[in-house]
C-alpha positions in Angstrom: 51.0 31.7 -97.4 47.7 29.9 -98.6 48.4 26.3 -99.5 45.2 23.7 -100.4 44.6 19.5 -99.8 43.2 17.6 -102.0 42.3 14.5 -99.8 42.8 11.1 -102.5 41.9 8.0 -100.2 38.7 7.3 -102.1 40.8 7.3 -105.1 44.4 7.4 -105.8 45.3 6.3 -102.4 43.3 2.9 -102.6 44.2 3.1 -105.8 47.6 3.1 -105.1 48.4 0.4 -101.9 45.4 -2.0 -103.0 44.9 -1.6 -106.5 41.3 0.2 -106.5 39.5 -2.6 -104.2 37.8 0.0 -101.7 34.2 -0.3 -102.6 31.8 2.4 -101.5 29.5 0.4 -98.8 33.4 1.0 -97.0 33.5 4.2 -97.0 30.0 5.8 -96.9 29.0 6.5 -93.0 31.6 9.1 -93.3 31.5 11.1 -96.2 29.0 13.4 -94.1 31.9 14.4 -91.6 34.5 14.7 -94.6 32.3 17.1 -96.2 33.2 18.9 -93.3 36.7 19.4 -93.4 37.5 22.2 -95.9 39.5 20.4 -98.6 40.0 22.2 -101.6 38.7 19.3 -102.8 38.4 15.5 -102.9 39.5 13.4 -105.6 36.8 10.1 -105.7 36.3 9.2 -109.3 38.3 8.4 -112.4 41.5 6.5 -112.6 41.0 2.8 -112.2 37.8 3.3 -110.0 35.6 3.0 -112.8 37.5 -0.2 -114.4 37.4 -1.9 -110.3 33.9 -0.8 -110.0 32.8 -3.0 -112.7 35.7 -6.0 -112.5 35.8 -6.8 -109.0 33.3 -4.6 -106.8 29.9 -5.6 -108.2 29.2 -1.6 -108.6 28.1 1.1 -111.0 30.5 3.8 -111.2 28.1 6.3 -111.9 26.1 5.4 -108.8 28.9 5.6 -106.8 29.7 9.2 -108.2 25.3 10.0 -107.3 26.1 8.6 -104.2 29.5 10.6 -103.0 28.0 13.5 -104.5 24.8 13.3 -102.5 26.4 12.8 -99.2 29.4 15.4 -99.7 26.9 18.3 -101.1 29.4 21.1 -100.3 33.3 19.8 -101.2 34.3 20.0 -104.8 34.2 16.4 -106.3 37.6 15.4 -108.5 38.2 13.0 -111.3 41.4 12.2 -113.3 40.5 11.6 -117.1 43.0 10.5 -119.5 41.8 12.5 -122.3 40.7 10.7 -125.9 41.4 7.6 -123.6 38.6 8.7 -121.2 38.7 5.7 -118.6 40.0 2.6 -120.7 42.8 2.0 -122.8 42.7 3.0 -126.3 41.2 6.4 -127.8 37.8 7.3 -128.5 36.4 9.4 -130.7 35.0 13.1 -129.7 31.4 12.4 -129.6 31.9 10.0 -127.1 34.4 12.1 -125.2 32.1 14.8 -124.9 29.2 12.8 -123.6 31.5 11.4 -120.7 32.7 15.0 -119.6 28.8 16.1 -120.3 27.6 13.1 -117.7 30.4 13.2 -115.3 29.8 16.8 -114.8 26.1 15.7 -115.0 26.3 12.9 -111.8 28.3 15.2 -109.7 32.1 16.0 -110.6 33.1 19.7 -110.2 37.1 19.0 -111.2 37.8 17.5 -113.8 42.1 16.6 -114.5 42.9 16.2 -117.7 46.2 14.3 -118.9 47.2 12.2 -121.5 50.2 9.8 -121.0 52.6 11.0 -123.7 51.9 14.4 -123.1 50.4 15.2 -126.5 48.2 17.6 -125.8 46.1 17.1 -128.7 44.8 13.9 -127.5 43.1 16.1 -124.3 42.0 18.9 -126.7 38.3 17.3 -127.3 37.8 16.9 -122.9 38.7 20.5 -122.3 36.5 22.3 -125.0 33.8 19.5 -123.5 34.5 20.8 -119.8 34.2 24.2 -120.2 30.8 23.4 -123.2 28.9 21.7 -120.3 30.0 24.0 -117.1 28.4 24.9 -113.9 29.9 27.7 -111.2 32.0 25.2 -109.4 33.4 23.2 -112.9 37.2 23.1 -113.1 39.1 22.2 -116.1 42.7 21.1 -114.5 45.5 20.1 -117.3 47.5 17.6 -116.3 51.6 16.5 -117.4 52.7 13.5 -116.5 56.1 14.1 -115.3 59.1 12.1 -115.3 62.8 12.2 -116.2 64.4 11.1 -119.4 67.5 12.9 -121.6 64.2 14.5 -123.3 62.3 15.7 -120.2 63.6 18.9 -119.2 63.0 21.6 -116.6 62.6 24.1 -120.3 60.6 21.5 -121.8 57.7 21.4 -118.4 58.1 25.1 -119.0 56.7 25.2 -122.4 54.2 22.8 -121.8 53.0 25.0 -119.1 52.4 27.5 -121.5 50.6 25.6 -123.9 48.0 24.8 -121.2 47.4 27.9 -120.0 47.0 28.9 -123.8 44.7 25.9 -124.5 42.6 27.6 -121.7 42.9 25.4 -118.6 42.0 26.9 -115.2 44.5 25.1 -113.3 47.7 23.3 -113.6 48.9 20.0 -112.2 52.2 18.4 -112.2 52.0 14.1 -111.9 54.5 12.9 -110.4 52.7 9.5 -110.5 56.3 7.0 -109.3 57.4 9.8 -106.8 60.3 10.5 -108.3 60.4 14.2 -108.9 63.2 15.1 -105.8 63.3 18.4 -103.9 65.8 20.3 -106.0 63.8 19.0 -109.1 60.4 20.9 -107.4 62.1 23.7 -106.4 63.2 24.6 -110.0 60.5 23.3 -111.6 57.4 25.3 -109.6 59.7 28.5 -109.7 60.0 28.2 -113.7 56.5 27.2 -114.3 55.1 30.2 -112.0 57.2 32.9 -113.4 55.7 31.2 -116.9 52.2 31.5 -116.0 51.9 33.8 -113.4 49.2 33.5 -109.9 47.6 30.6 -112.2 46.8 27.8 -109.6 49.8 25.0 -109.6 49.4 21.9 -108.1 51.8 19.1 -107.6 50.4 15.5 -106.8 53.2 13.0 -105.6 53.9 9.7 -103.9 55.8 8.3 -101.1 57.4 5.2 -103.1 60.7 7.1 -103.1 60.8 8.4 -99.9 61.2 11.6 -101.5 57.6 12.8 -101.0 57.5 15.3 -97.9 61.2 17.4 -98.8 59.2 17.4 -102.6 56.1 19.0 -101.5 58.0 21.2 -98.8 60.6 22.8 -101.1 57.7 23.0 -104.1 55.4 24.9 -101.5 57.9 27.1 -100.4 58.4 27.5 -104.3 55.3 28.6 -104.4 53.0 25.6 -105.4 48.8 26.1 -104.7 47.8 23.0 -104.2 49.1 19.7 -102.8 47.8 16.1 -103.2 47.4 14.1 -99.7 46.4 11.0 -98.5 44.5 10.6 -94.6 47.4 9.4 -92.9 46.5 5.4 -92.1 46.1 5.5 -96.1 49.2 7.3 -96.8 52.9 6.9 -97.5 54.3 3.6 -99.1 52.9 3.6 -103.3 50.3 6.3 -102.0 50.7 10.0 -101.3 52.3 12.1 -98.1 50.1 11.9 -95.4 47.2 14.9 -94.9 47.5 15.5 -90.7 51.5 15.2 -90.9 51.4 18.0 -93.7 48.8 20.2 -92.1 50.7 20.0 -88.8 54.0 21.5 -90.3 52.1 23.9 -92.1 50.7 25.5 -89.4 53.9 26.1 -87.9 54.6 28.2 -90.9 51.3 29.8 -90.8 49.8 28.8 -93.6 46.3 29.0 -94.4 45.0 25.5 -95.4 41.3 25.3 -94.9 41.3 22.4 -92.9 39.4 21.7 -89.7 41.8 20.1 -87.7 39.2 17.9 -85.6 37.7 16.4 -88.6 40.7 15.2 -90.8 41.5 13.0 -87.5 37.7 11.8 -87.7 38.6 11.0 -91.0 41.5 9.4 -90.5 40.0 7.5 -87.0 37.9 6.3 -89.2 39.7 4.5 -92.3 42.0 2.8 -89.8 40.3 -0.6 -89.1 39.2 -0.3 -92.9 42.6 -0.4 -93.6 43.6 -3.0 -91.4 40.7 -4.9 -92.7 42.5 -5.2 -96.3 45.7 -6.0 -94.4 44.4 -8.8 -92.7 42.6 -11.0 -96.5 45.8 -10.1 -98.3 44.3 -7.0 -100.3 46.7 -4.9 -99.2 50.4 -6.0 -99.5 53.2 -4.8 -97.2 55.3 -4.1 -100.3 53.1 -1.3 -101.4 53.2 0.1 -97.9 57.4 0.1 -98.2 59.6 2.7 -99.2 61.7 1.8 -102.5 64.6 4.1 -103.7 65.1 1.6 -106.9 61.7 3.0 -108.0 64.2 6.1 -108.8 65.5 3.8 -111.0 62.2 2.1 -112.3 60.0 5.0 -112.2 57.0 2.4 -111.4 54.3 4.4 -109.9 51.9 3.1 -106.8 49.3 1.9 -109.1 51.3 0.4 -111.4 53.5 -1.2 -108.8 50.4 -2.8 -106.8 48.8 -4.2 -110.0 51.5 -6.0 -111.4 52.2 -7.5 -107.2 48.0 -8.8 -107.8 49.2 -10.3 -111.0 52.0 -11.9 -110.3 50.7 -13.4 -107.4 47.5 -14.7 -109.7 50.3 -16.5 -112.2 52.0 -17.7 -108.9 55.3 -16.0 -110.4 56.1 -13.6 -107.0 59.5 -14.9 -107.8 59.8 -12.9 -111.2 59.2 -9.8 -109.1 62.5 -8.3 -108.7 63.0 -9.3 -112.6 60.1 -8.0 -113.8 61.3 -4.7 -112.4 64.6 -4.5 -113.7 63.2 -4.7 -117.2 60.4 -2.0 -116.8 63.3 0.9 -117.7 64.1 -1.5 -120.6 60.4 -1.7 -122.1 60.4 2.2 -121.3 63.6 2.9 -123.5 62.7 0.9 -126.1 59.4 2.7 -126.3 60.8 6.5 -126.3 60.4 7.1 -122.5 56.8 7.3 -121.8 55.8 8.8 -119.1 54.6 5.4 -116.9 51.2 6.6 -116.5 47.7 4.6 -117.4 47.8 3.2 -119.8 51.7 3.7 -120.6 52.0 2.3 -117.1 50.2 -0.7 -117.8 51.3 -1.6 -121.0 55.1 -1.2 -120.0 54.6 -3.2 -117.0 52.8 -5.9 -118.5 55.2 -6.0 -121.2 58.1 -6.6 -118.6 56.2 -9.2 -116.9 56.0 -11.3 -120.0 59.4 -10.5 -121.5 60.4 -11.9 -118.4 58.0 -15.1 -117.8 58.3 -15.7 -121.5 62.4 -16.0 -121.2 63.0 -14.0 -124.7 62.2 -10.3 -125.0 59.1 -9.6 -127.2 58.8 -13.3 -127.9 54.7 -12.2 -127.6 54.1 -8.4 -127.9 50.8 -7.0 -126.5 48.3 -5.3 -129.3 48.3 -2.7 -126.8 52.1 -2.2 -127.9 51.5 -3.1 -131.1 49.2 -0.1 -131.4 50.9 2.2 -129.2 54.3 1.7 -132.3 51.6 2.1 -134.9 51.0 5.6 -133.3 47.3 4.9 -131.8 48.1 6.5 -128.5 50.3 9.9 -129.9 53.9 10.7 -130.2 56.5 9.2 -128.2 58.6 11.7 -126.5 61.9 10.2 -127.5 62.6 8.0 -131.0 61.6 4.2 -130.2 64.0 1.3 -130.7 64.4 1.0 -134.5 64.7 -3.0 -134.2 61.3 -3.4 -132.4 59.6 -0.8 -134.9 60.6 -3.4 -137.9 59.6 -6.4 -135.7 56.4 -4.9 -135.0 55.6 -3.1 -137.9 57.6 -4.7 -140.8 61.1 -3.4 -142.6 60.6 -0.1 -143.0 57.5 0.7 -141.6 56.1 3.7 -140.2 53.5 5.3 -137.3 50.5 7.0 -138.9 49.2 9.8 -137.1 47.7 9.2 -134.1 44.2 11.1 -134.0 41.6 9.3 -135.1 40.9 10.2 -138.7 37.1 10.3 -138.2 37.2 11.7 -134.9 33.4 13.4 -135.3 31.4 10.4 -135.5 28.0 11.5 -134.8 26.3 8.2 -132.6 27.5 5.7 -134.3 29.3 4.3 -131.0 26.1 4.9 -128.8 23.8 3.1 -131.4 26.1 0.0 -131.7 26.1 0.1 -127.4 22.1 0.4 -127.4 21.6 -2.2 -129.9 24.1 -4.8 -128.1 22.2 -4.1 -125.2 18.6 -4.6 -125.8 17.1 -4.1 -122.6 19.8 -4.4 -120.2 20.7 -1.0 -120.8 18.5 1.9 -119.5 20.5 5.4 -119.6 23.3 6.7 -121.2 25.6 6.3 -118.4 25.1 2.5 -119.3 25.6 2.9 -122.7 28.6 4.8 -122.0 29.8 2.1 -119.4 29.6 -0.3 -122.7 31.9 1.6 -124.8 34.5 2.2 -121.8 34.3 -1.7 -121.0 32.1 -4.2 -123.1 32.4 -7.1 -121.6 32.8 -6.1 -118.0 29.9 -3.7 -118.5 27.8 -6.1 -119.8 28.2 -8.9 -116.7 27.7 -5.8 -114.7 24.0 -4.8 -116.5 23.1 -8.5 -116.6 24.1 -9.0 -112.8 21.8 -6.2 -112.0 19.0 -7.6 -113.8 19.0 -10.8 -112.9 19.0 -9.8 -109.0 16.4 -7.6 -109.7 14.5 -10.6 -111.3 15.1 -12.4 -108.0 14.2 -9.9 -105.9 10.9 -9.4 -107.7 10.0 -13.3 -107.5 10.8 -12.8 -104.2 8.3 -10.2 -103.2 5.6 -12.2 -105.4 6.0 -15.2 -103.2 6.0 -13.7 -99.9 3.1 -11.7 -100.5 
């Protein structure tokens, strides 16, 4: 039995207990010894890393991916991309998609996980034919479903779609699991089904511990047969995060298995994010109830990120108290929009929702335009009909979704000459220019921040010579 780790503390682990605040001065010293440990590979980039980057951490994404990649030269580098969303939160068209999959592959990502929230696999069409157009020998086009469970998700229905990726010509395939509610039963059936589908095609299954469900999930799906499993070092592990990478590797050998791993250096690893962690503890980054277990998240289907974003929220309005309300009307928000898998954006736009339904004491008394767009059918179809009476509030009596992908979907520049021109001098590559698209405004502070230290440390130099 061969079964793979992919390590995700530098992404969907922080990501998941403390909302992306891990910035790379953090984590650097040891990226040498983790390049060392025989992962199948180690997901660092994507997600809300390049959003945080930007916001809060004072960084460039694209330096931190030139920067992991230089100091881990030998371990495939991972990303999660949300298709024609990319990394922000509407769609954009497919010249700019294919110049983010041409650059990230560029600054050092070998995988590159493809999803979209509602499954509608056109919307990650345009990032495949992009991966395999701008390939090297260790490029890998993963496809990505978001999974979840709704009276329209189906063990036949992940079945199909597994087929349709592996038609679409994916390499790999990865199951979501993104509020750790898929349950041990629900693997077992699931990776049998999809492999006798698709045959020795890689499977991979990426959960989290919010449930509690985690470790018998990944057990019964890789005695199902799964390839690959998503783990987190264990002082980053467990709670909104994944199931922890020595606890795993331990069991597994008992069974034999051929992991990969250097046994010495995941503890390293692990030795070494443990006062980082407790760092975050102590300022109040990371809060104890991402670090619980919660079974009503079975009921919610809130996943870690989405769960530890709208904690830093509420606790910004000073409406903690509006917690345990807020997440009582999360399955609400979901129903009414056709049971979305709760996965970025979907996540974020459902939660946020259910945070001001709730603060605002009226449901939909003020409806997001991210909503607003999402029933005008910017972001695809919805797996299940959406409420009828929020359709007609949002789009009028009668009113209807257009179809979803972007009409003029080929623009040739158009959004790179508008980001060069707003600019001016600030901006110096195309990975800025792109940064611009993604996020205007926070890209913007970003490129002016960078000059205007630069400025200073110029003067600086001119004085003390």
């Amino acid at each position: 039995m061969k079964v793979r780790f992919t390590e995700t503390v530098l992404r969907d682990a922080n990501q998941s207990l403390m909302a992306t605040r891990l910035p790379y001065k953090d984590y650097e010293k040891i990226l040498p010894e983790m390049d060392k440990a025989g992962y199948y590979s180690v997901e660092c980039w994507g997600g809300a890393t390049f959003d945080s980057c930007l916001r809060y951490l004072g960084e460039d994404p694209w330096e931190r991916l030139r920067n992991i990649r230089k100091n881990m030269p030998n371990t495939r580098l991972q990303m999660l991309l949300r298709g024609q969303n990319l990394l922000g939160y509407k769609h954009y068209h497919d010249d700019v998609v294919e110049k983010f999959v041409e650059l990230s592959i560029k600054n050092g990502i070998d995988i590159i996980r493809i999803f979209d929230a509602l499954n509608d696999f056109r919307n990650i069409q345009t990032a495949l034919e992009a991966t395999k157009k701008y390939a090297n020998e260790r490029t890998v086009a993963s496809g990505c479903i978001s999974y979840t469970q709704s009276p329209v998700h189906t063990v036949e229905k992940y079945v199909e779609m597994c087929k349709e990726l592996k038609k679409m010509g994916f390499d790999t395939i990865c199951f979501k699991d993104m509020a750790g509610t898929m349950s041990p039963w629900e693997a077992e059936n699931l990776v049998k089904g999809v492999k006798n589908a698709i045959g020795d095609m890689p499977l991979i299954l990426h959960t989290h511990c919010t449930t509690g469900m985690a470790y018998m999930t990944v057990t019964k799906a890789i005695e199902a047969g799964v390839d690959v499993i998503d783990t987190a070092t264990s002082c980053f592990s467990n709670g909104t995060s994944q199931p922890a990478t020595e606890t795993l590797f331990y069991a597994l050998q008992q069974y034999g298995a051929d992991t990969g791993l250097n046994e010495d250096v995941i503890n390293k690893v692990n030795d070494f994010f443990k006062p980082v962690k407790q760092k975050y503890i102590d300022d109040g980054t990371l809060s104890p109830k991402s670090m619980g277990t919660d079974s009503q998240a079975l009921v919610y289907k809130v996943p870690g990120g989405m769960l530890s974003n709208m904690i830093a929220n509420l606790k910004d309005m000073n409406a903690m108290d509006k917690f345990d309300d807020a997440l009582l009307e999360i399955p609400a928000v979901r129903k009414d929009l056709g049971y979305p898998p709760l996965v970025t954006p979907l996540s974020q736009m459902v939660g946020n929702q259910a945070v001001v339904n709730v603060l605002m004491g009226e449901r939909y008394k003020q409806i997001s335009n991210e909503i607003k767009n999402y029933f005008k059918g910017e972001y695809g179809h919805s797996p299940a009909p959406v409420s009828q009476e929020l359709q007609d509030k949002i789009l009028g009596q009668g009113g209807k979704p257009v179809d979803c992908r972007i009409e003029d979907s080929k623009r040739t520049g158009e959004d790179f000459q508008k980001a060069k021109e707003a600019l001016g001098d600030l901006c110096r590559s195309e990975e800025d220019m792109m940064s611009y698209i993604c996020y205007p405004d926070q890209a913007r502070r970003f490129l002016e921040d960078r000059k205007a230290k630069e400025e200073n440390v110029a003067v600086y130099s001119i004085v003390e010579a």
